[in-house]
Residue frames relative to the residue before (quaternion, step in Angstrom):
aa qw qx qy qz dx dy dz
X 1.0000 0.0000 0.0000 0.0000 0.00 0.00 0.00
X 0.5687 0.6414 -0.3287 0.3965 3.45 1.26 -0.60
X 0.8116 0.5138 -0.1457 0.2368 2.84 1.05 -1.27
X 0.4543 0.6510 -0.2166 0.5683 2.88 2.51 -1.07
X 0.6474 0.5468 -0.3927 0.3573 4.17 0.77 -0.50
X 0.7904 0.3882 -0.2179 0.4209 3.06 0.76 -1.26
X 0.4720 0.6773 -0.5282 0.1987 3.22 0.93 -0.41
X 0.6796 0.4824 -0.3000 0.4641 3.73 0.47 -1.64
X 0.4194 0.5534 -0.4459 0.5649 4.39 1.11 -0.13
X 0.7430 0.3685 -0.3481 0.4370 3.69 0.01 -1.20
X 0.5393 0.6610 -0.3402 0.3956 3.97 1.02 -1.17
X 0.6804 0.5601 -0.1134 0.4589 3.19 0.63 -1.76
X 0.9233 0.0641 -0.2865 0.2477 3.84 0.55 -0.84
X 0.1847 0.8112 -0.3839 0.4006 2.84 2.02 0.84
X 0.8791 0.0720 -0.4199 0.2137 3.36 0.58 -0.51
X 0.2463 0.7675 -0.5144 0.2928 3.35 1.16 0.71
X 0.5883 0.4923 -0.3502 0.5375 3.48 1.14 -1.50
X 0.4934 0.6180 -0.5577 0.2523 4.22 0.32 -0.18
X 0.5264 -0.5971 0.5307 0.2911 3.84 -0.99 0.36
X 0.6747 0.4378 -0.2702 0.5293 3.70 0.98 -0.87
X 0.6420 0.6189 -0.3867 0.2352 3.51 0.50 -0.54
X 0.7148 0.3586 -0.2600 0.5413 3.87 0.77 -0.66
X 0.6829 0.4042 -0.3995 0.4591 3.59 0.82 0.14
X 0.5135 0.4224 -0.4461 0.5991 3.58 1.12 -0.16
X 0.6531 0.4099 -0.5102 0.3809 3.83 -0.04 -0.31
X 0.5790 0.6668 -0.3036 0.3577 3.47 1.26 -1.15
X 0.7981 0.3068 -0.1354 0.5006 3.36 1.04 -1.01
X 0.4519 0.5875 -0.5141 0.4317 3.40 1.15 0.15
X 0.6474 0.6407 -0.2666 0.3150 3.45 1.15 -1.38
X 0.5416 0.7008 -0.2178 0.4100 2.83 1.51 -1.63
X 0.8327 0.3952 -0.1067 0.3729 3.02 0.42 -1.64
X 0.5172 0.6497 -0.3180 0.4575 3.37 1.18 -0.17
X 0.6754 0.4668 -0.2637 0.5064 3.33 1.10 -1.23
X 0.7066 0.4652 -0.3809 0.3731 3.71 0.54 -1.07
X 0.4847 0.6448 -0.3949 0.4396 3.87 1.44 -0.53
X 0.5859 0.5389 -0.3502 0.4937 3.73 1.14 -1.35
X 0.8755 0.2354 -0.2594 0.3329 3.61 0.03 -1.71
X 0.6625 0.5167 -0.3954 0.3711 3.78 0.94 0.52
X 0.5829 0.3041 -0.4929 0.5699 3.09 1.15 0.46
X 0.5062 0.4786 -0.6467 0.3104 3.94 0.33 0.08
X 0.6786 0.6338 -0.2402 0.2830 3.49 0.95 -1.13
X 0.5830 0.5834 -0.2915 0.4845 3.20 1.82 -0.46
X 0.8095 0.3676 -0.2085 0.4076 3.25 0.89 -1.15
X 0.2189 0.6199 -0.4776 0.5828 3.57 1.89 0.76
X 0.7278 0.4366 -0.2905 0.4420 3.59 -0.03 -1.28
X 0.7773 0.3913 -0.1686 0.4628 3.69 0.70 -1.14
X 0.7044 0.3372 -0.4659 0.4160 3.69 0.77 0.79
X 0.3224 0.6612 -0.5290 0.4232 3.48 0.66 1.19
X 0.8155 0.4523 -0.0724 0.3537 2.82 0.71 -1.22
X 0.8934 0.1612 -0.2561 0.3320 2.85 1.73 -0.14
X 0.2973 0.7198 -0.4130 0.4721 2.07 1.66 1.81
X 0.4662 0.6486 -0.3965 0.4526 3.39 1.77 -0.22
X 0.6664 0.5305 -0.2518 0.4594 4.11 1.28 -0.63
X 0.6433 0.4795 -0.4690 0.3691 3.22 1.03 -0.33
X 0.6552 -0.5150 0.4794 0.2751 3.23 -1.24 -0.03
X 0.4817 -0.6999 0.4300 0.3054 3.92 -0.17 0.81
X 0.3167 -0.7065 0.5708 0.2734 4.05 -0.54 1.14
X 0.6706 -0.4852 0.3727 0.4195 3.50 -1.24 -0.32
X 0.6657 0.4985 -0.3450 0.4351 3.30 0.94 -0.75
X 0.3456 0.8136 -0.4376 0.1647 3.70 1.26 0.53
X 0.0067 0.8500 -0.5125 -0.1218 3.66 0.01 0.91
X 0.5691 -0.7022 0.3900 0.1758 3.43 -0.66 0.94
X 0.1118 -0.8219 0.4428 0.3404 3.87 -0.25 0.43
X 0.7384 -0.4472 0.3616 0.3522 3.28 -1.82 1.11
X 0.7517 0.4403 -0.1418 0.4701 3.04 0.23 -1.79
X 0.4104 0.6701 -0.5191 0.3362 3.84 0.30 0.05
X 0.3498 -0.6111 0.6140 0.3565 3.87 -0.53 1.06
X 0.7873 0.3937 -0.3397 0.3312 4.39 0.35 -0.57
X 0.3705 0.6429 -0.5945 0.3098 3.44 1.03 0.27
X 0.4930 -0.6482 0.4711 0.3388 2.79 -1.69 0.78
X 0.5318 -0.5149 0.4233 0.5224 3.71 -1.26 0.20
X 0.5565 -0.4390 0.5056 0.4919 3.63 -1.59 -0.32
X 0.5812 -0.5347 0.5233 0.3202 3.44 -1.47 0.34
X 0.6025 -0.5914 0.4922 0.2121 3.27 -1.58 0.82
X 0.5991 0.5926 -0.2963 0.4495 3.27 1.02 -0.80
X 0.6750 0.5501 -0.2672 0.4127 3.48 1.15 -0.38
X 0.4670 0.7711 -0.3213 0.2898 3.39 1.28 0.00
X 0.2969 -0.7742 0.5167 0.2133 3.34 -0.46 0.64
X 0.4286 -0.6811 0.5209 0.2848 3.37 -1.35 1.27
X 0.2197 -0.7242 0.6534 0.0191 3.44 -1.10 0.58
X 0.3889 -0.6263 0.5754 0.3542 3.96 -0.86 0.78
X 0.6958 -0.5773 0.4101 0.1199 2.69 -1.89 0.86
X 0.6486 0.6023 -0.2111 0.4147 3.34 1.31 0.65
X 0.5363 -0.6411 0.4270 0.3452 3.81 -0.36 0.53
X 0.8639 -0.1568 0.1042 0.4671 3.81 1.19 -1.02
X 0.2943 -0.8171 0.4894 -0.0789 2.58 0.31 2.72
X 0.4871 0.4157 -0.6248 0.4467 3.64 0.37 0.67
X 0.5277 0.6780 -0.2590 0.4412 3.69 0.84 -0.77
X 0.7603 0.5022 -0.1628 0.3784 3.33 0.48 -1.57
X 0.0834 -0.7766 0.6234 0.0374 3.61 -0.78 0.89
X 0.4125 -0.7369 0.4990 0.1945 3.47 -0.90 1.29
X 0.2978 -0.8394 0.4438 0.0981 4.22 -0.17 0.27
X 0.7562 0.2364 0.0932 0.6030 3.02 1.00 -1.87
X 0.0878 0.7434 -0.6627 0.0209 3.86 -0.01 0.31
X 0.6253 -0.6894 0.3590 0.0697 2.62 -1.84 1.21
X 0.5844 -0.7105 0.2239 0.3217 3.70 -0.56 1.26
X 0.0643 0.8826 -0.4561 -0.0937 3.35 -0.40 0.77
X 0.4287 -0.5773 0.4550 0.5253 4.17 0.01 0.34
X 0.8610 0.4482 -0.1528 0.1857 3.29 0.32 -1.49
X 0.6041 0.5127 -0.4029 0.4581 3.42 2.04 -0.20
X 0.8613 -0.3398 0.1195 0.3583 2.87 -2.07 -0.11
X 0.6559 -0.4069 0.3899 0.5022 3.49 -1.27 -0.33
X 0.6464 0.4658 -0.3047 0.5218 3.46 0.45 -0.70
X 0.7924 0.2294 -0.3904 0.4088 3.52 -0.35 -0.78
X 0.4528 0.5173 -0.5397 0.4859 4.20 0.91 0.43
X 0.6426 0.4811 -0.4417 0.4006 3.34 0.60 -1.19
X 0.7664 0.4902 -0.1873 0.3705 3.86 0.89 -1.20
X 0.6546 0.4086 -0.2845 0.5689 3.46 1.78 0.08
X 0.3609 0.5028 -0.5297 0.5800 3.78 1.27 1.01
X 0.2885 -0.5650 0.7714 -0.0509 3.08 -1.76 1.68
X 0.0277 0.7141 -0.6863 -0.1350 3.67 -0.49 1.32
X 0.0125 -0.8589 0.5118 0.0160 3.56 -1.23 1.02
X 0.6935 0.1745 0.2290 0.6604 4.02 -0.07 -0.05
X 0.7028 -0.5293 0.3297 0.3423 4.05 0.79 0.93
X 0.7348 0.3632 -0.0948 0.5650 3.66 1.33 -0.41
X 0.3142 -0.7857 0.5233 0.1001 3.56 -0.50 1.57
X 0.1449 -0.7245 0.6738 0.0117 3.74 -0.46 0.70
X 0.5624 -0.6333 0.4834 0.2214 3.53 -1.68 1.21
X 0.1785 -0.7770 0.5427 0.2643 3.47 -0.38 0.08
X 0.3556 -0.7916 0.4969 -0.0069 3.10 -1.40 1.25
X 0.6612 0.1805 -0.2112 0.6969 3.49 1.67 0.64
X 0.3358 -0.6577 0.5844 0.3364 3.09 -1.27 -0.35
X 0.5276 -0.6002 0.5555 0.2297 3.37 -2.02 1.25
X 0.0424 -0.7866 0.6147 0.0395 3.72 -0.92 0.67
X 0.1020 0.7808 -0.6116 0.0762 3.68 -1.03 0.92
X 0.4159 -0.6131 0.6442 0.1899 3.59 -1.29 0.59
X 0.6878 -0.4927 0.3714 0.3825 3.15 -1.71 1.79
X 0.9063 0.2664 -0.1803 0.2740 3.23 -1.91 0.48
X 0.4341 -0.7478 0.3678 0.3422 3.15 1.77 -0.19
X 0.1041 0.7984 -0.5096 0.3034 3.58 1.09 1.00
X 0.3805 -0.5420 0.6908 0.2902 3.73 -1.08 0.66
X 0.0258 -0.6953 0.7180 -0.0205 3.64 -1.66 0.87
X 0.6434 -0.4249 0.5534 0.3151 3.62 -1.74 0.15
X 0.0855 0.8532 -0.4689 -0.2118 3.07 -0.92 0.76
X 0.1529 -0.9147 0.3699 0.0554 3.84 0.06 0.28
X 0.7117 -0.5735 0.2929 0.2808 3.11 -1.28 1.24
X 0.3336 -0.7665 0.5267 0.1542 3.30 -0.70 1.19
X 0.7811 0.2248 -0.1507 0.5628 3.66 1.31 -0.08
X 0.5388 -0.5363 0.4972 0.4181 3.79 -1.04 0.46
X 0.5545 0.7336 -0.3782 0.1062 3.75 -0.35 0.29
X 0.5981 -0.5566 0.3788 0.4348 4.10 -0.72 -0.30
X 0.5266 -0.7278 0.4029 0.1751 2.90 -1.51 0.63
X 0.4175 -0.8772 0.1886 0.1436 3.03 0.02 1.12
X 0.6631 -0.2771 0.2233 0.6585 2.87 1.46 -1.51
X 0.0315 -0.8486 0.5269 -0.0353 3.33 -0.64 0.81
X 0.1176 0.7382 -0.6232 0.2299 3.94 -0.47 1.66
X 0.4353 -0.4904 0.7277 0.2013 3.26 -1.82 0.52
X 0.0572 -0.7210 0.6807 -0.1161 3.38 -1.03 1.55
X 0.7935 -0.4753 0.2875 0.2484 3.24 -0.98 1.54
X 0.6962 -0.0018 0.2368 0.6776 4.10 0.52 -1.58
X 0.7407 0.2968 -0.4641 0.3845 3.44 -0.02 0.79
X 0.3750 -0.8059 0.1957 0.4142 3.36 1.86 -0.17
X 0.6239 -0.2480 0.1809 0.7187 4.06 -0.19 -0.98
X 0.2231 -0.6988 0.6713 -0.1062 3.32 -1.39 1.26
X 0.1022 0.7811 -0.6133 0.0573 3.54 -0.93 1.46
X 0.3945 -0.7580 0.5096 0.1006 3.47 -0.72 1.08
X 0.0637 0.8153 -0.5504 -0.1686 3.73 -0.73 -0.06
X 0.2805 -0.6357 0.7074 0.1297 3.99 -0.46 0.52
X 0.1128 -0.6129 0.7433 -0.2434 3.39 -1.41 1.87
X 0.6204 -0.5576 0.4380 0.3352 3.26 -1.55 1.03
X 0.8044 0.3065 -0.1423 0.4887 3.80 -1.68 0.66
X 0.6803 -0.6469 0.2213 0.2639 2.83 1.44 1.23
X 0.3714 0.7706 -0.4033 0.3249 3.85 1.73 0.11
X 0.1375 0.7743 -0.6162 -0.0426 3.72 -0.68 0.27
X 0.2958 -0.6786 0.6603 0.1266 3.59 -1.26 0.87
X 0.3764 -0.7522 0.5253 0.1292 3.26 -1.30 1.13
X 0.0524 0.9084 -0.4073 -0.0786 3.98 -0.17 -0.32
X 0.1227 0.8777 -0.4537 0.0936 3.76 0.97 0.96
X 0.7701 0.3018 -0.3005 0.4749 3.49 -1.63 0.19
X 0.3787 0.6539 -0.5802 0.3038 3.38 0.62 0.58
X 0.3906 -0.7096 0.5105 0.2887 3.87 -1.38 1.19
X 0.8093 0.1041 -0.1685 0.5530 3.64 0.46 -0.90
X 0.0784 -0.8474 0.5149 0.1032 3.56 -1.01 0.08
X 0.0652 -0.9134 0.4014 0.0181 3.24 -0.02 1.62
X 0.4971 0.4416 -0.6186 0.4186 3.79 0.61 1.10
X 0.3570 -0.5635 0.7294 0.1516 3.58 -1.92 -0.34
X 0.6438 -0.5683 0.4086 0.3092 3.34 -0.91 0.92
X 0.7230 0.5318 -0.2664 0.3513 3.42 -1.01 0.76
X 0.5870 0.6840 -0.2057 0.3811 2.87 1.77 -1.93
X 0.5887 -0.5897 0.5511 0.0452 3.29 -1.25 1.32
X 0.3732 0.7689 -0.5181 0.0331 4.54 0.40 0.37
X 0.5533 -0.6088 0.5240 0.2207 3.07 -1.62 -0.01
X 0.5195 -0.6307 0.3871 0.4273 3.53 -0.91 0.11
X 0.6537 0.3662 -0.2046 0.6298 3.74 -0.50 1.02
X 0.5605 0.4232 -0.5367 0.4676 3.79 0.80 0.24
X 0.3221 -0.7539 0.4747 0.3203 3.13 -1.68 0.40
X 0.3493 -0.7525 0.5342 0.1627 3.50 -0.74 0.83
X 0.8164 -0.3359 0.0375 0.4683 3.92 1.13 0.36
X 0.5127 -0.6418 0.3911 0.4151 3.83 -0.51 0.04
X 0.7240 -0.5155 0.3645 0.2778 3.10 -1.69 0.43
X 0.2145 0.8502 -0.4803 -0.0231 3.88 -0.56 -0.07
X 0.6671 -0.4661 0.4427 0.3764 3.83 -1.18 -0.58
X 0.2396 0.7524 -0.6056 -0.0987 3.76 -1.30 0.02
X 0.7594 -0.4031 0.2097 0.4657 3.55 -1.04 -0.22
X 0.8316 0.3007 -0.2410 0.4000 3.43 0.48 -0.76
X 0.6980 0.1145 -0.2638 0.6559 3.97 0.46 0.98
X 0.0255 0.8817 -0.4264 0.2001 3.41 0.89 1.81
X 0.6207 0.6487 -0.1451 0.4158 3.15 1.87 -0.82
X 0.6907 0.5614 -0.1644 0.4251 2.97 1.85 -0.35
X 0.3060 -0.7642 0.4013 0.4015 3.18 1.98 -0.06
X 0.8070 -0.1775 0.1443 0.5444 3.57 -1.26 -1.13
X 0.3774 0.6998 -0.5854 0.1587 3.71 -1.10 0.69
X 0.4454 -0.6242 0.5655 0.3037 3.56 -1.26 -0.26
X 0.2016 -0.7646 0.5657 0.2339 3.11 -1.20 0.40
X 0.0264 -0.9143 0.3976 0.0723 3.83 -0.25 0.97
X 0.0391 0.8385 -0.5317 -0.1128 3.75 -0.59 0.68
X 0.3288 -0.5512 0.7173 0.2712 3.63 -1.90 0.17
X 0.2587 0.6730 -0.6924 -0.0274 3.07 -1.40 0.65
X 0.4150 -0.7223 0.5532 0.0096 3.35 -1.55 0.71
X 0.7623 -0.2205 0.1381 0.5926 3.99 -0.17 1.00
X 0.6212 -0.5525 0.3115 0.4602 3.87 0.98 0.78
X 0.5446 0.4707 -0.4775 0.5038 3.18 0.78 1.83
X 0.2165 -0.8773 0.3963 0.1624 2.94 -0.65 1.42
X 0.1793 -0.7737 0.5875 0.1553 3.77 -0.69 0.50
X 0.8032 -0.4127 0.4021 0.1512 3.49 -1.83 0.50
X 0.0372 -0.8077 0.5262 0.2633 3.57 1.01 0.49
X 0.5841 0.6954 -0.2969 0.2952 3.85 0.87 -0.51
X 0.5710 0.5969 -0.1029 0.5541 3.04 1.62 -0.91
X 0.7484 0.3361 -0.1338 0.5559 4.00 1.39 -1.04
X 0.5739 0.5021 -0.5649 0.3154 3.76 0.69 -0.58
X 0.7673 0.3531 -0.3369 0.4160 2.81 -1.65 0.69
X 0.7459 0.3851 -0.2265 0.4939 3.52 0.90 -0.64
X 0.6384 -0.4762 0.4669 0.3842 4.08 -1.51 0.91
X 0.6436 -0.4365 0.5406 0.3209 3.29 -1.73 0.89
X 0.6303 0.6855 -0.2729 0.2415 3.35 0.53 -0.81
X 0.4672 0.5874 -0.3018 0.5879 3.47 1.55 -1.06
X 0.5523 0.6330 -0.4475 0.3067 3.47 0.21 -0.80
X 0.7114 0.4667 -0.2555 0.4592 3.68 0.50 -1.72
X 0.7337 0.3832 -0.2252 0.5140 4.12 0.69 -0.90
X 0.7559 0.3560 -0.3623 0.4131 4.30 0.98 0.38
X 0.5155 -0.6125 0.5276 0.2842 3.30 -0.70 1.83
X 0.0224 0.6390 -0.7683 -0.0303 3.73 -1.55 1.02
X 0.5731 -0.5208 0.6066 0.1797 2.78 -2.13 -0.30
X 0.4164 -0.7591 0.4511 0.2168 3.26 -1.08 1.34
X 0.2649 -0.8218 0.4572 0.2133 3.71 -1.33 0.25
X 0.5796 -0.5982 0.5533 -0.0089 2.44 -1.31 2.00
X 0.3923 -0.5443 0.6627 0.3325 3.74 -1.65 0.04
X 0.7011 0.4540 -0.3363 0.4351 3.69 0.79 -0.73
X 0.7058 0.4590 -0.2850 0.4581 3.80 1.08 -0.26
X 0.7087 0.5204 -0.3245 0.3488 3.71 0.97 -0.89
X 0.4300 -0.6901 0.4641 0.3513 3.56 -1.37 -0.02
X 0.3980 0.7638 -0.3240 0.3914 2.85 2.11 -0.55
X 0.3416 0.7699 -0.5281 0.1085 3.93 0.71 0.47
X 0.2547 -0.7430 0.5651 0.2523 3.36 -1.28 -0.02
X 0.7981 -0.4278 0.2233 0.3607 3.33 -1.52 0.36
X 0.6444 0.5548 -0.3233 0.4152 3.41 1.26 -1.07
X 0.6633 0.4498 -0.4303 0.4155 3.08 0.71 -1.18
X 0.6174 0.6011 -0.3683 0.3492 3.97 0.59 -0.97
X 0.7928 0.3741 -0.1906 0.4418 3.63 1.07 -0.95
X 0.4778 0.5033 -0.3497 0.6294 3.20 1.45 0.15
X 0.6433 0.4124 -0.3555 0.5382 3.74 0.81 -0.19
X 0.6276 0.5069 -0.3826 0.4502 3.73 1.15 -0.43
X 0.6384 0.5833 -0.3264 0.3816 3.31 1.25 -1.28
X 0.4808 0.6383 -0.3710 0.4730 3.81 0.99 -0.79
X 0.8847 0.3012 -0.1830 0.3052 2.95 0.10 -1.53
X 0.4883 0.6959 -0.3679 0.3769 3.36 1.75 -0.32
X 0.7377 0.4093 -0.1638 0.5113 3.40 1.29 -1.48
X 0.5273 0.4293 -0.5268 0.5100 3.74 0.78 0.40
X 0.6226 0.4854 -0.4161 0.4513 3.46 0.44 -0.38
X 0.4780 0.6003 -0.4429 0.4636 4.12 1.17 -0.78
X 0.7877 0.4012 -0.2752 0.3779 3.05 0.09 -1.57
X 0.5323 0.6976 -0.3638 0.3125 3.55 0.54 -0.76
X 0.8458 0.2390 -0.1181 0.4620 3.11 0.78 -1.42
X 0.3845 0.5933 -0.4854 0.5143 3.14 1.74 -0.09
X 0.7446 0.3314 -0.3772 0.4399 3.75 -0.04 -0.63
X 0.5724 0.5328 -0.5175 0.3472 3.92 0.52 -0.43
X 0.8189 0.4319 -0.1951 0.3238 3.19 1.55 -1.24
X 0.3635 0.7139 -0.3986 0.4465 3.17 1.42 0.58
X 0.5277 0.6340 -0.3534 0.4412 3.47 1.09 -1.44
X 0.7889 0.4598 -0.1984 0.3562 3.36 -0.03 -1.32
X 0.6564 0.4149 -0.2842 0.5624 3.70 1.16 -0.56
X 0.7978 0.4154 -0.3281 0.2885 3.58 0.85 0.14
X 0.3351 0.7682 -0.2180 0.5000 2.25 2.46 0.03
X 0.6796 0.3676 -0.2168 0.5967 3.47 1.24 -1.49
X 0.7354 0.4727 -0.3652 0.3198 3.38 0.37 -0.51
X 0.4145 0.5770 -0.3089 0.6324 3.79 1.84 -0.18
X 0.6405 0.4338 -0.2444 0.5847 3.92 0.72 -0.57
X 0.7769 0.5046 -0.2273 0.3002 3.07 0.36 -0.56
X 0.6352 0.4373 -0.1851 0.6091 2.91 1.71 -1.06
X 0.7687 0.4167 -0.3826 0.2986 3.29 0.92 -0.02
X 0.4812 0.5381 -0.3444 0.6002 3.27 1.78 0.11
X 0.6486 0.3836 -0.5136 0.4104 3.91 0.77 0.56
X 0.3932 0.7129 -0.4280 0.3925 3.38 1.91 -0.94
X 0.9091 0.2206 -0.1519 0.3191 3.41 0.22 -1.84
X 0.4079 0.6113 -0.4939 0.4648 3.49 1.28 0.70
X 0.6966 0.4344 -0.3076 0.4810 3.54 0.76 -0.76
X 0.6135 0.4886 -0.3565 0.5076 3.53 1.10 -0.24
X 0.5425 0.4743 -0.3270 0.6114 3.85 0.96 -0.74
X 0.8337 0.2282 -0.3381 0.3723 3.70 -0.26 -0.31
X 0.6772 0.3751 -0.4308 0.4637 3.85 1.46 0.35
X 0.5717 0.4388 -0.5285 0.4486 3.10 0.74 1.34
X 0.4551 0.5883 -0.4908 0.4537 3.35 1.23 0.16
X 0.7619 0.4150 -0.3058 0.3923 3.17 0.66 -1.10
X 0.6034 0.4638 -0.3907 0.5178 3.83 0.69 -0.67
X 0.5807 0.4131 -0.5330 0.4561 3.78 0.66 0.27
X 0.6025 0.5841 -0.4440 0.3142 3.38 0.53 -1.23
X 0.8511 0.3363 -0.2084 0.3451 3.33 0.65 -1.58
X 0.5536 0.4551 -0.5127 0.4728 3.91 1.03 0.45
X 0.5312 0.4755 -0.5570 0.4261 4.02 0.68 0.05
């Protein structure tokens, strides 16, 4: 009976004592593990993909760096004065406002040709009267570009949402209608003209919006965007500075022909004057010669 126990003991540690036996376990192990880290690696590979089907959550934040992001909006640009160095820059003419002080109305009257006119931008020049660059206070097109009689060369620009920038008295002017600028290009140099002569070299610059005109003083520095949410002020011929020559010579003509009439009536006075004299120096001739006769005829 002894002998029948121990046998299945002797079975049992034979095959440890086998040479193959810890290296097959070694590689069973082995192999077990590489089974684990190739399917973790699969199901790495397989949650991209279904994450491209879902549907984006709200908290989705786009990345910056992403060649498809959209760009920022234009509308978001910030107006900037028309100058290279607005520490430099002195403002002159400031735009009319009902509601500001006395003084700065008194300083937004254009006196021109006997007749003060509101101003509808503002006049900008550099100490000492120096000629400067001027540049485009917005990314936009050129709109139109002419040489106007008393307001001098004149360059317009057209901006998205209906915005347009105004740019007069300007000496050289180096775009061309049509022309395609950035913000910070220059579009021509500062200079002088007839109607805001007093100011020597400067620009004259305006904002306006769907044919409203707004405070450029009030926006530098600040997004196109402000524009749409600040109450302005429509333009009038009797309020802008933005005149033109006709309208000035058509104001001269007036006054020329009240002045006609004037003297046309002083010079009337006098001819009815002589002609009242006259009639009375035929009255008293005809009276002088009918007393000759009634003498004649009692002698």
């Amino acid at each position: 009976m002894k002998e029948e126990n121990k046998a299945p003991k002797k079975g049992g540690q034979s095959i440890f004592r086998k040479k193959w036996f810890f290296p097959a376990v070694y590689l069973t192990i082995a192999a077990l593990l590489l089974a684990v880290v190739v399917w973790y690696q699969n199901i790495d590979n397989q949650l991209p993909e279904a994450g491209d089907d879902q549907e984006l959550g709200d908290n989705y934040t786009p990345n910056p760096h992403d060649e498809d992001a959209a760009p920022v909006m234009d509308s978001q640009e910030v107006i900037k004065m028309p100058v290279a160095d607005q520490e430099q820059a002195e403002i002159v003419t400031k735009f009319f406002d009902y509601d500001a002080s006395q003084e700065d109305r008194e300083s937004a009257l254009i006196l021109h040709n006997n007749r003060y006119y509101q101003s509808t931008g503002v006049d900008i020049v550099y100490p000492n009267g120096e000629a400067f660059d001027v540049l485009a206070a917005l990314s936009g097109t050129v709109s139109e570009v002419k040489e106007d009689p008393l307001l001098g060369n004149v360059v317009v620009l057209t901006h998205d949402n209906g915005v347009t920038t105004y740019y007069a008295s300007l000496g050289e002017v180096g775009v061309k209608a049509q022309d395609e600028v950035k913000q910070g290009d220059v579009i021509g140099t500062a200079g002088e003209n007839i109607f805001g002569q007093n100011n020597g070299v400067h620009v004259h610059f305006e904002i306006r919006k769907d044919e409203k005109v707004f405070n450029p003083e009030e926006f530098f520095n600040q997004p196109v965007s402000k524009l749409e949410s600040t109450e302005s002020e429509d333009v009038s011929e009797e309020d802008t500075s933005s005149i033109n020559s006709e309208e000035v010579d058509s104001n001269e003509a007036t006054e020329n022909t009240e002045e006609g009439e004037t003297s046309e009536t002083e010079t009337d006075e006098p001819k009815e004057d002589e002609e009242s004299k006259d009639d009375s120096s035929e009255e008293s001739t005809d009276e002088s010669t009918e007393e000759e006769n009634s003498t004649d005829s009692e002698e």
